[in-house]
C-alpha positions as CSV (number, residue, x, y, z in Angstrom):
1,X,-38.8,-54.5,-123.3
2,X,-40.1,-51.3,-122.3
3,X,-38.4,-51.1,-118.8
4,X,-35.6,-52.6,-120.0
5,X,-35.3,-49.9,-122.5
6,X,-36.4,-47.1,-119.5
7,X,-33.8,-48.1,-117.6
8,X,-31.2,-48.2,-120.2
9,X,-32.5,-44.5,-120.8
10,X,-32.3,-43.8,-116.8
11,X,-28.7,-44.7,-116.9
12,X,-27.6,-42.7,-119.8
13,X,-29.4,-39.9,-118.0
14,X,-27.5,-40.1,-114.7
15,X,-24.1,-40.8,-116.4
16,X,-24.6,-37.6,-118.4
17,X,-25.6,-36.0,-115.3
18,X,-22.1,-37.0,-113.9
19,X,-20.3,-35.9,-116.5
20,X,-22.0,-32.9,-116.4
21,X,-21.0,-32.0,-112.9
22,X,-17.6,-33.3,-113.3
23,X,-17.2,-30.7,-116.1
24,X,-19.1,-28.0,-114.4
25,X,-16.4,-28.7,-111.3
26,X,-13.5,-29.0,-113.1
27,X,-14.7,-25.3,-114.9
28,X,-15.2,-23.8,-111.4
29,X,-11.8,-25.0,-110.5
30,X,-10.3,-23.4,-113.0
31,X,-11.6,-20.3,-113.2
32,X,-10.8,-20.0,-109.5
33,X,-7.4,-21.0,-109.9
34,X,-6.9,-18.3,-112.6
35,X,-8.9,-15.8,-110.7
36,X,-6.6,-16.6,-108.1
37,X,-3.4,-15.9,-109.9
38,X,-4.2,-13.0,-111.3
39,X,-5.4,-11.4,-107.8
40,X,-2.0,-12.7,-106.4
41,X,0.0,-10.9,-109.4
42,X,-1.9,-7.9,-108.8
43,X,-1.6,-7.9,-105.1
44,X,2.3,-8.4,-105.4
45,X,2.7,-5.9,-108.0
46,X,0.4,-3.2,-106.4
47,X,4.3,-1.5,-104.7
48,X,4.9,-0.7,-108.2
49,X,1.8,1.5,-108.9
50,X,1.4,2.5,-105.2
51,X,5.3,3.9,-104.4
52,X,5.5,5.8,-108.0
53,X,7.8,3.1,-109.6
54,X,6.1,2.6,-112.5
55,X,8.0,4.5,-114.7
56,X,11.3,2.8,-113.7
57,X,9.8,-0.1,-115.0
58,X,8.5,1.7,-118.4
59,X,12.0,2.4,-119.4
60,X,14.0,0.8,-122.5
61,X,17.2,0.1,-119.5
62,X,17.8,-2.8,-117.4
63,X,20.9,-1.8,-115.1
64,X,19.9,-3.0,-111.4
65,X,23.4,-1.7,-110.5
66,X,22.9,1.8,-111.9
67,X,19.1,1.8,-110.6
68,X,17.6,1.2,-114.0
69,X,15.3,-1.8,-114.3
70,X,13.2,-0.8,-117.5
71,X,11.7,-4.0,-119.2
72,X,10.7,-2.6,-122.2
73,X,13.4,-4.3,-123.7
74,X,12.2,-7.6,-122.5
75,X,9.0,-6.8,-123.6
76,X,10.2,-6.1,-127.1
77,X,12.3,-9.5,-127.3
78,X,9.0,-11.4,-126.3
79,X,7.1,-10.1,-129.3
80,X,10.3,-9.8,-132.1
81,X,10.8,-13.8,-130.9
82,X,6.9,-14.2,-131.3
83,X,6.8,-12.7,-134.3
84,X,10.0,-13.8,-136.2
85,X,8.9,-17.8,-135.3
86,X,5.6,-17.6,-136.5
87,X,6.9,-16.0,-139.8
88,X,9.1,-19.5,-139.7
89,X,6.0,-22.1,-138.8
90,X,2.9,-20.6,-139.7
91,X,3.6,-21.1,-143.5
92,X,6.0,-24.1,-142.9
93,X,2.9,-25.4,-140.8
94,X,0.2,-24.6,-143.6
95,X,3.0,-26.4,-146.2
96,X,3.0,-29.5,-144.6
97,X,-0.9,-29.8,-144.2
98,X,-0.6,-28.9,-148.0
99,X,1.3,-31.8,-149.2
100,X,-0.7,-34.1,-147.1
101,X,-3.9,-33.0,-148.5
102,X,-2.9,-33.3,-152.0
103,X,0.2,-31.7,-153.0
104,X,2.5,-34.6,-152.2
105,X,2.3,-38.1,-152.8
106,X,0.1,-39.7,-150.8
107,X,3.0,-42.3,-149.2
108,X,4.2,-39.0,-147.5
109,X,1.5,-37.6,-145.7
110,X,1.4,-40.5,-142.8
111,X,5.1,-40.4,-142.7
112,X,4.9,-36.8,-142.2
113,X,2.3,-36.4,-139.6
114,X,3.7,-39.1,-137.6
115,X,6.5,-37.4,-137.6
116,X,5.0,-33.8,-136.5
117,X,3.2,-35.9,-133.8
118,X,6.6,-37.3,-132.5
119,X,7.4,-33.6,-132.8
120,X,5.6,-32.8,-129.6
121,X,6.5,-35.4,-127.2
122,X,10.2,-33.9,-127.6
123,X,11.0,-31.7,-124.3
124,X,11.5,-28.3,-125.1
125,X,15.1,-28.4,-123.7
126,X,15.9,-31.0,-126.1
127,X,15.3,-28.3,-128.5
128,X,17.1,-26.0,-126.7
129,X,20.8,-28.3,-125.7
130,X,21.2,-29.1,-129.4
131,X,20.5,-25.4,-130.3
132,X,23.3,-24.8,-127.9
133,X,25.5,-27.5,-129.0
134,X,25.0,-27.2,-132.9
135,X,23.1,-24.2,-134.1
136,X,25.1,-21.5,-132.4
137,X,28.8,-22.8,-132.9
138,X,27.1,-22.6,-136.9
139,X,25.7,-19.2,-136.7
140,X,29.3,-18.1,-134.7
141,X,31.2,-19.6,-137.5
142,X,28.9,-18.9,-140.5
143,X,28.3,-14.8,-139.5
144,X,31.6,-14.4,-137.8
145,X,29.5,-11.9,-135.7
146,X,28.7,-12.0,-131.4
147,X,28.8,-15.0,-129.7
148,X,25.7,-17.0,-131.7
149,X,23.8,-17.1,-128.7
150,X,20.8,-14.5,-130.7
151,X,17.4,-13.9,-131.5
152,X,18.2,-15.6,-135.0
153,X,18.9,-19.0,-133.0
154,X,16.3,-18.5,-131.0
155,X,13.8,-18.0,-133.3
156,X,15.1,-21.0,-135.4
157,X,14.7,-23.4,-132.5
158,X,11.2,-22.0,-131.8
159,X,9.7,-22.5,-135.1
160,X,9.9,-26.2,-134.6
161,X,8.6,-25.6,-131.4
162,X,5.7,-24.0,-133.0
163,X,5.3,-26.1,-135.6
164,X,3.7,-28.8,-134.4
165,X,1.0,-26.9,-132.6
166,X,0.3,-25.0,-135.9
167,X,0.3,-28.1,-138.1
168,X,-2.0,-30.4,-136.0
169,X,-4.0,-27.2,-135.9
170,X,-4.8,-26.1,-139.4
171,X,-4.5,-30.4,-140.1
172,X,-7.7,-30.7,-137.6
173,X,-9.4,-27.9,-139.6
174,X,-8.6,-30.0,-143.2
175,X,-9.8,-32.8,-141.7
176,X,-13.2,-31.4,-140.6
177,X,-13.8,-29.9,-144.2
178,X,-11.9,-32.5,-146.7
179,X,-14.6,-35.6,-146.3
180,X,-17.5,-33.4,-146.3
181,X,-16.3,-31.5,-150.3
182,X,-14.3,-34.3,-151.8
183,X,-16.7,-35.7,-153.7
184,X,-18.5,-33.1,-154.7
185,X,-15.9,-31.3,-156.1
186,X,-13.9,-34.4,-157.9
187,X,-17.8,-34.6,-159.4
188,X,-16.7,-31.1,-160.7
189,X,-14.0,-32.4,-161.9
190,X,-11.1,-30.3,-159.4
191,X,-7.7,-32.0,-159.1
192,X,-6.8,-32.5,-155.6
193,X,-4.2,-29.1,-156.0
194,X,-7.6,-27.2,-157.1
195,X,-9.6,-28.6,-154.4
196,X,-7.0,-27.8,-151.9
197,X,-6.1,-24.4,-153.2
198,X,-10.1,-23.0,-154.3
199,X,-12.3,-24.8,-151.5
200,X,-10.4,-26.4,-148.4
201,X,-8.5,-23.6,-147.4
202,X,-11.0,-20.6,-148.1
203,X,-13.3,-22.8,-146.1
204,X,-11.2,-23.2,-143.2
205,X,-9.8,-19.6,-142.6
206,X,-11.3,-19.9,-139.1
207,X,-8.8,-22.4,-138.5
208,X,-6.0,-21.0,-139.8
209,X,-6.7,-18.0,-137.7
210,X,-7.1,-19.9,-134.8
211,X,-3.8,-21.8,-135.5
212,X,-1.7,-18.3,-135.6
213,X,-3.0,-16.8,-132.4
214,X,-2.2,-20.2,-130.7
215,X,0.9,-20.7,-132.3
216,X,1.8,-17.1,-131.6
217,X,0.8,-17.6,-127.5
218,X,2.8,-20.6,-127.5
219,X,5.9,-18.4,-128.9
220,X,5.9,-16.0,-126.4
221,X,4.6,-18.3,-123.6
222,X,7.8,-20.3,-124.1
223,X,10.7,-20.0,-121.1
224,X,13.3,-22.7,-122.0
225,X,14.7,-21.6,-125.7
226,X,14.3,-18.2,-125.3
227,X,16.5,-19.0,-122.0
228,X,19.2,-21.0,-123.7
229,X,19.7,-19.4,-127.0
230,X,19.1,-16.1,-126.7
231,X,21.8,-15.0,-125.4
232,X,19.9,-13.1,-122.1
233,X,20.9,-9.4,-123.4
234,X,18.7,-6.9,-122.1
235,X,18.1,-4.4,-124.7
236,X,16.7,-3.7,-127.8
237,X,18.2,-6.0,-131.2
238,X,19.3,-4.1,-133.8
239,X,20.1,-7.2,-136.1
240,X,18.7,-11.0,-136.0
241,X,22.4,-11.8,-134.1
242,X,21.9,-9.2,-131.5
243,X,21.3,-11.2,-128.1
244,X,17.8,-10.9,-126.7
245,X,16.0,-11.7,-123.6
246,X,12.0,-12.3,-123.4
247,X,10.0,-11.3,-120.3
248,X,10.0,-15.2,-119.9
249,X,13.4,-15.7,-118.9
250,X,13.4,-12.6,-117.7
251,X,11.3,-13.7,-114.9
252,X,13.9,-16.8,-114.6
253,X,16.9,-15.5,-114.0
254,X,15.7,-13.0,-111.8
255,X,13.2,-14.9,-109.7
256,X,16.1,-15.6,-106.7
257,X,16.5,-11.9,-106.4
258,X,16.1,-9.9,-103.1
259,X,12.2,-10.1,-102.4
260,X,10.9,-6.6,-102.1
261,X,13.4,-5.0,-103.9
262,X,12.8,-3.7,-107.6
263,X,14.3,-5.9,-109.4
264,X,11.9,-8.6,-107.9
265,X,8.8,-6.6,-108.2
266,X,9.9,-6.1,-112.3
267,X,8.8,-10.4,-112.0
268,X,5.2,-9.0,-111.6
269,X,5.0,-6.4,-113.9
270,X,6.1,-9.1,-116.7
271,X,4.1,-12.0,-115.0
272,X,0.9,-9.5,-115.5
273,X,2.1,-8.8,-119.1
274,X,2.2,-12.4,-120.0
275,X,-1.2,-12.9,-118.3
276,X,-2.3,-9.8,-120.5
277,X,-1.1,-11.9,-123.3
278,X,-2.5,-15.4,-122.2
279,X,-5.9,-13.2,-121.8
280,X,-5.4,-11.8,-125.1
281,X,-5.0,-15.1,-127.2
282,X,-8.1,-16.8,-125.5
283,X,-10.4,-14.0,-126.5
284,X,-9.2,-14.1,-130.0
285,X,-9.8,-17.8,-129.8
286,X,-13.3,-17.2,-128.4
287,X,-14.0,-14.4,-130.9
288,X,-13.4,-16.9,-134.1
289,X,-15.4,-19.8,-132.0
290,X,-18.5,-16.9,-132.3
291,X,-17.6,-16.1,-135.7
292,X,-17.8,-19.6,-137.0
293,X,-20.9,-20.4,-135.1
């Protein structure tokens, strides 16, 4: 029994071992590969700061024919769109975890995360062609005002986008909480609203935190909407049915562009942007994982 049990222990210890390494490999990997990608951005966009272009770049005017290529304006579009869709899901997000946990009957709240689930398997151009196909003939006809190709539709389509991410999000954070307060506070004698409302979501704050600087990377890290529905208008909105265009498609239409020139080297300058952002969001993330712990 004793070296049956020894070398039941042996093997848990090797296949932990394994695991171990696998991890510690897969980690290596990719911090290489991001290492990598930054060095690449910066060595591609190094013209910019070297030749004294950088305040070409810093301007609110993208005219390539006129020798303006400020993407200021892009920049702008990426955080308005950012913003203005997590306004949308972030309390659309917190709603539906809301009526599942309480403020909805309880046949609902499978119904509705199996839908939010089915949510993310949709491509994001699926999003995007019935955006095209329905939501901006509405907007056209409904404002009588531009073409509805706008950072209205766009942020519309987005916050679905979002959504799910936020929802499954904040959910995971109910979940974690819900079994371990339940009883203790229907002992108190809290109906499921007061339990929801006065314990579960004071106690998970962490999560909802986490869930808007997520949701909020996702936003801007997006390429297709923000390419269909925007309309691709370099400059800065003055309404929600101005057109807009975010560094993201930014870098897509302008990616086949004459390499060397400015217009291309503009690509790198917003790819280092959006990797200042990508860096930004997982040291938030880290920052709550050290507060919680």
């Amino acid at each position: 029994m004793d070296t049956y049990r020894c070398l039941n222990d042996t093997r848990k210890g090797l296949v932990e071992t394994l695991i171990e390494s696998w991890l510690f490999v897969a980690a290596m990997i990719s911090a290489i590969a991001v290492g990598a990608i930054l060095f690449f951005l910066i060595y591609f966009a190094w013209p910019i700061f070297h030749e004294d272009h950088l305040w070409k770049l810093l301007s609110w005017y993208w005219r390539p024919f006129q020798d303006q290529f400020g993407i200021l304006p892009m920049v702008a579009g990426s955080v308005l769109l950012g913003i203005s869709s997590m306004l949308l899901a972030y309390p659309m997000g917190i709603g539906v975890c809301c009526c599942v946990y309480g403020l909805g009957p309880r046949w609902l709240s499978g119904l509705t995360l199996m839908i939010v689930r089915i949510m993310t398997s949709v491509p994001t151009v699926v999003y995007g062609f019935v955006s095209v196909f329905l939501l901006v003939p509405f907007l056209r006809e409904f404002f009588y005002h531009g073409s509805g190709f706008s950072w209205l539709a766009a942020t519309l389509t987005l916050s679905l986008l979002v959504l799910p991410t936020v929802t499954l999000i904040v959910n995971a954070q109910f979940e974690l909480f819900d079994p371990e307060i339940r009883l203790a506070t229907t002992a108190l004698g809290f109906s499921p609203i007061k339990q929801l409302i006065w314990v579960v979501i004071p106690a998970s704050y962490k999560g909802l935190l986490a869930a808007a600087v997520l949701g909020f990377g996702r936003a801007v890290g997006d390429t297709i909407i923000s390419l269909m529905v925007s309309g691709n208008s370099p400059q800065f909105p003055h309404s929600m049915l101005d057109s807009i265009r975010t560094l993201t498609a930014h870098v897509a239409l302008v990616v086949s562009t004459e390499a060397g020139s400015m217009a291309y080297n503009s690509l790198f300058a917003a790819g280092i942007m959006l990797f200042g952002v990508s860096a930004l969001v997982n040291g938030a993330l880290r920052f709550i994982r050290a507060g919680s712990e």
